[in-house]
N, CA, C and O atoms as CSV, one atom per row, in Angstrom:
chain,resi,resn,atom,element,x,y,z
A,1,UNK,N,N,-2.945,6.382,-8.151
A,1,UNK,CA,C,-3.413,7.737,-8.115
A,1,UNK,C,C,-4.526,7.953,-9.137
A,1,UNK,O,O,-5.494,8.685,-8.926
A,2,UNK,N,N,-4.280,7.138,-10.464
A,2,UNK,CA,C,-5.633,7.187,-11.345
A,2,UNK,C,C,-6.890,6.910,-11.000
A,2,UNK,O,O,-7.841,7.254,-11.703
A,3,UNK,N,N,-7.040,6.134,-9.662
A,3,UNK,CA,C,-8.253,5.372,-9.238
A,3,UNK,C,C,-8.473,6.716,-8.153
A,3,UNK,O,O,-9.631,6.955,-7.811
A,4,UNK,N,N,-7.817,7.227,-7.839
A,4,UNK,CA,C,-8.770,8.550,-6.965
A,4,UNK,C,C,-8.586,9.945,-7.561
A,4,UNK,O,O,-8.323,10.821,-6.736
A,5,UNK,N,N,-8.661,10.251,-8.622
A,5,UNK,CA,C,-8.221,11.212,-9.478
A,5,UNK,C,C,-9.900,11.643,-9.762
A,5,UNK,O,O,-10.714,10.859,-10.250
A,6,UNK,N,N,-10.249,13.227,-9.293
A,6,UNK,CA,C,-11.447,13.530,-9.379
A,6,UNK,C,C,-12.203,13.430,-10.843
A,6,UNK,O,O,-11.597,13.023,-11.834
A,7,UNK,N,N,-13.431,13.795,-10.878
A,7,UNK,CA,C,-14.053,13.404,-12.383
A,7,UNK,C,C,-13.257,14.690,-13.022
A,7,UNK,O,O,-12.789,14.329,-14.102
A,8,UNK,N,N,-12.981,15.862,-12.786
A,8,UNK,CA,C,-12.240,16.893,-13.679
A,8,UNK,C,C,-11.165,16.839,-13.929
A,8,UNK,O,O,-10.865,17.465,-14.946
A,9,UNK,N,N,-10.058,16.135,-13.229
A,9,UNK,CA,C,-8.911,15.944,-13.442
A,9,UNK,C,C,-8.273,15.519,-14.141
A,9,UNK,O,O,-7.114,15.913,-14.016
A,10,UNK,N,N,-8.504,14.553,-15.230
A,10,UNK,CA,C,-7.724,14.109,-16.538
A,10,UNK,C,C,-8.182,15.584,-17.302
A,10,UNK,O,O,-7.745,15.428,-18.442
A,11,UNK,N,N,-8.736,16.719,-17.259
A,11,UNK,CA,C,-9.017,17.416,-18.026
A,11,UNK,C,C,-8.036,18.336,-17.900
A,11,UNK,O,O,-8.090,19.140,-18.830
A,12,UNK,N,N,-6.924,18.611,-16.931
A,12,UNK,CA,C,-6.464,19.559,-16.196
A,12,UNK,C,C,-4.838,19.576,-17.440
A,12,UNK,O,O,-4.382,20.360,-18.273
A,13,UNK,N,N,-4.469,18.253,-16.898
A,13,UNK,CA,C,-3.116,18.074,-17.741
A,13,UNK,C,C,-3.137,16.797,-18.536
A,13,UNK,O,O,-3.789,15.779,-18.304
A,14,UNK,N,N,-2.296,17.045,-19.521
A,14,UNK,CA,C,-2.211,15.478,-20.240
A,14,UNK,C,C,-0.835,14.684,-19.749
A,14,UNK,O,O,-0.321,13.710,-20.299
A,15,UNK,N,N,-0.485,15.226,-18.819
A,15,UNK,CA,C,0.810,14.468,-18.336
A,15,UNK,C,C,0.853,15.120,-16.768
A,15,UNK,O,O,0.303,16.127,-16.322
A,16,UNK,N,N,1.701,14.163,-16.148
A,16,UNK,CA,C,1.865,14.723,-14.653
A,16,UNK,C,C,3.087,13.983,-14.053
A,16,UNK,O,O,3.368,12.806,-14.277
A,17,UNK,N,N,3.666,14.702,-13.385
A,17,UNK,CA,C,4.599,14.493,-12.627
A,17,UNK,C,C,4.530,14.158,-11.482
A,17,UNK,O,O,4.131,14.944,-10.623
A,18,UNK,N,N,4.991,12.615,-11.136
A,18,UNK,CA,C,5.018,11.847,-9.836
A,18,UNK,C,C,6.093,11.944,-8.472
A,18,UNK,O,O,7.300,12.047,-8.693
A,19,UNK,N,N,5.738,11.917,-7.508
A,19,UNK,CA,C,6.864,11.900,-6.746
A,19,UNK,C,C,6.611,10.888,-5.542
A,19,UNK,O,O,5.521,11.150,-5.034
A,20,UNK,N,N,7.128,10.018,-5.030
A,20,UNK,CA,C,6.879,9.638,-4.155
A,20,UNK,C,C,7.498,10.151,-2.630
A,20,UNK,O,O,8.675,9.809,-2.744
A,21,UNK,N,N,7.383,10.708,-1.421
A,21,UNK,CA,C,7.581,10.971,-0.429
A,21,UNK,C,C,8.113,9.806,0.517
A,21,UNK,O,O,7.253,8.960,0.761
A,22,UNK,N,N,9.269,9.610,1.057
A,22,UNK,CA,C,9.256,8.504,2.247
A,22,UNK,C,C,9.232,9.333,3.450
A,22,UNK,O,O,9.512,10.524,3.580
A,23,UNK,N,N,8.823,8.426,4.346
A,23,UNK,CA,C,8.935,9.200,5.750
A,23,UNK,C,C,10.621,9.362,6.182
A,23,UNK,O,O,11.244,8.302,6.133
A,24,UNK,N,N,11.292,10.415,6.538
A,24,UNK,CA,C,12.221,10.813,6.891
A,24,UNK,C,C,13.367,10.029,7.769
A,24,UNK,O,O,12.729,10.181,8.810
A,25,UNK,N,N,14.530,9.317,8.207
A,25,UNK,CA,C,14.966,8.267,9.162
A,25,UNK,C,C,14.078,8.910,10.334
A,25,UNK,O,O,12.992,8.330,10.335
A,26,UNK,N,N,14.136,9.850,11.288
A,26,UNK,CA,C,13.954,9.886,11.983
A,26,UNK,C,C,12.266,9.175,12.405
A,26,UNK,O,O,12.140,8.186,13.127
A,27,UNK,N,N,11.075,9.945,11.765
A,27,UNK,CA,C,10.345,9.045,11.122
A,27,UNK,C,C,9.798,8.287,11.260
A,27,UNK,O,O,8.759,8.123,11.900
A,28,UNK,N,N,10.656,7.380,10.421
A,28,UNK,CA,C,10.624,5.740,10.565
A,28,UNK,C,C,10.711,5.621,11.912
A,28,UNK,O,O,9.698,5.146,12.426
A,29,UNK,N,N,11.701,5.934,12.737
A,29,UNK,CA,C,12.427,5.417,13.790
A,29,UNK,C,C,10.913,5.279,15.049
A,29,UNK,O,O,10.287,4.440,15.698
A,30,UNK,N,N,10.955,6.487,14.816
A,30,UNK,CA,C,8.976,6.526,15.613
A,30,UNK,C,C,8.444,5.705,15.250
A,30,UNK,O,O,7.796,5.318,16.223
A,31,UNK,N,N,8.136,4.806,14.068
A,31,UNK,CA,C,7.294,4.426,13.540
A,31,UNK,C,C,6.606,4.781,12.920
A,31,UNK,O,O,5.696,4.003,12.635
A,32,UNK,N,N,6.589,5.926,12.418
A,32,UNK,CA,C,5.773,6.408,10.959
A,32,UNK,C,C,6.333,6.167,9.684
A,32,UNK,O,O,7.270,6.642,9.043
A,33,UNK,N,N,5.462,5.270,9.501
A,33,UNK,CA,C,5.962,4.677,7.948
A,33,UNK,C,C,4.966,4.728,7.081
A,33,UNK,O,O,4.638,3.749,6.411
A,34,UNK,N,N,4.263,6.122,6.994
A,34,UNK,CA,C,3.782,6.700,5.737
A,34,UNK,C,C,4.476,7.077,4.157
A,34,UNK,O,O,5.222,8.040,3.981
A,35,UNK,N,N,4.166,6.349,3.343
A,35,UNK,CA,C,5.038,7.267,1.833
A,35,UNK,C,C,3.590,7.989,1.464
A,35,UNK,O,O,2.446,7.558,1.604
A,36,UNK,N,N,4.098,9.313,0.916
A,36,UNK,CA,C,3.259,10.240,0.184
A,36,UNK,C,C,3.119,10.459,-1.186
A,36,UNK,O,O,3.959,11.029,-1.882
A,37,UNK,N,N,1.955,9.964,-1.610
A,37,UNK,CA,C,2.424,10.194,-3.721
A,37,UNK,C,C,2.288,11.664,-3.775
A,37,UNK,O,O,1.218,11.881,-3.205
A,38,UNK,N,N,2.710,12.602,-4.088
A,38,UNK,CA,C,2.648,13.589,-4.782
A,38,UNK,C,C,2.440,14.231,-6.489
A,38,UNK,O,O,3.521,14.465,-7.029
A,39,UNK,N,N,1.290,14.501,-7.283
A,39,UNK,CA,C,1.732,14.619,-8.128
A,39,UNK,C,C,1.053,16.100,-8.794
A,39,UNK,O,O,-0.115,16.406,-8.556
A,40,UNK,N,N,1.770,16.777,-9.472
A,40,UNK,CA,C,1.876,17.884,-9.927
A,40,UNK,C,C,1.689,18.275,-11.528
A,40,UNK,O,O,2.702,18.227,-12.225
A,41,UNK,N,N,0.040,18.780,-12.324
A,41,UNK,CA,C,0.076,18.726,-13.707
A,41,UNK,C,C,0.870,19.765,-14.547
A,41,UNK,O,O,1.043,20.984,-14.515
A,42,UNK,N,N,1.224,18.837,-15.225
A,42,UNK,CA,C,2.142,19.765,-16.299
A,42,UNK,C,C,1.277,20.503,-17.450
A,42,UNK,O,O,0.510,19.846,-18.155
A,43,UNK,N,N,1.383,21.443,-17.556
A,43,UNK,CA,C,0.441,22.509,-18.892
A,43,UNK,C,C,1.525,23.242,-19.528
A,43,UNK,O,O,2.749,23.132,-19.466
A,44,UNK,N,N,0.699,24.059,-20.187
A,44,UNK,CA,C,1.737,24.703,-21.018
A,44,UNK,C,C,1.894,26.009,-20.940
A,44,UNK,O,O,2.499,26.732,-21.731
A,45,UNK,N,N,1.087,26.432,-19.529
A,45,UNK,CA,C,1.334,27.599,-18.698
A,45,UNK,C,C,2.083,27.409,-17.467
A,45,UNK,O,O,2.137,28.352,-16.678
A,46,UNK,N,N,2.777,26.110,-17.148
A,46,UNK,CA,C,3.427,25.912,-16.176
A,46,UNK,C,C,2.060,24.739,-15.455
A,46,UNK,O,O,0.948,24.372,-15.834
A,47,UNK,N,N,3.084,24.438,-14.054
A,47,UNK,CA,C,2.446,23.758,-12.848
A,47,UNK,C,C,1.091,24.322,-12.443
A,47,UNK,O,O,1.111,25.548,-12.331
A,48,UNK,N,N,-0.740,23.416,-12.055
A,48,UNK,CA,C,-1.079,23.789,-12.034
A,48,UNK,C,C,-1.519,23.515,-10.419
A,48,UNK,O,O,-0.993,22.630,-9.744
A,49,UNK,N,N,-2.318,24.206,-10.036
A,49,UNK,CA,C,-2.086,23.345,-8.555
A,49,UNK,C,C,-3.720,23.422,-7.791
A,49,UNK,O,O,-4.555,23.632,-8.671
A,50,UNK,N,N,-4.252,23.322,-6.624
A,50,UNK,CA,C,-5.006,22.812,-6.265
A,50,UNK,C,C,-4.965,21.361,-6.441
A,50,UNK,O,O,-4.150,20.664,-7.047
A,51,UNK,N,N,-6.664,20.863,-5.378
A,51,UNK,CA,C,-6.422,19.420,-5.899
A,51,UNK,C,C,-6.872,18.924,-6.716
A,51,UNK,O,O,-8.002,19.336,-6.979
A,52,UNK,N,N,-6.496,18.132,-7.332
A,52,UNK,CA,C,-7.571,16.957,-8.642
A,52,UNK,C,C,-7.447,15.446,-8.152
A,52,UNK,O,O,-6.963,14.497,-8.769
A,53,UNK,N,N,-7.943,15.468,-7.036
A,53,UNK,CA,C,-7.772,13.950,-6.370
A,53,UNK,C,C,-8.925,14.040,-5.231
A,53,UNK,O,O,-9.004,15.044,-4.524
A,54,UNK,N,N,-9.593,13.217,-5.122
A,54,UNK,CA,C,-10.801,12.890,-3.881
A,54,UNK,C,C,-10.548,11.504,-3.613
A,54,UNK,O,O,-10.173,10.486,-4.195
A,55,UNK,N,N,-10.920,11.906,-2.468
A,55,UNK,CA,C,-11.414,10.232,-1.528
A,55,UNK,C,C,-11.919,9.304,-2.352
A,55,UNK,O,O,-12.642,9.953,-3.107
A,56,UNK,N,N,-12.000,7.648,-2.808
A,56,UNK,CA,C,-13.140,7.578,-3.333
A,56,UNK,C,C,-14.524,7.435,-2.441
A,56,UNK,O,O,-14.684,7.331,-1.225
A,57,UNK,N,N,-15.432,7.471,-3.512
A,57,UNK,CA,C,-16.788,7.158,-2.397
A,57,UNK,C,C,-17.202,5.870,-2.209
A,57,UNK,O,O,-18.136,5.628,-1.444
């Protein structure tokens, strides 16, 4: 997630909270076997949100 983390985004939080997503049994069973990183910056006004992650180029 550090390698697509926009140029503003280490500025946002100094820590962040990870989550990883699996695709659901059912899901899988289709064949979608996507996992989703999720992660969410921690401040000291709470969760901040929008994104701080791009494509790279």
């Amino acid at each position: 997630m550090a390698a697509a983390m926009a140029p503003n985004g280490r500025d946002v939080a100094d820590e962040w909270n990870v989550d990883i997503l699996p695709p659901t049994a059912p899901e899988w069973e289709k064949g979608l076997c996507v996992f989703r990183c999720v992660a969410a910056a921690v401040s000291e006004d709470g969760q901040k949100t929008g994104s701080q992650f791009a494509l790279p180029e």
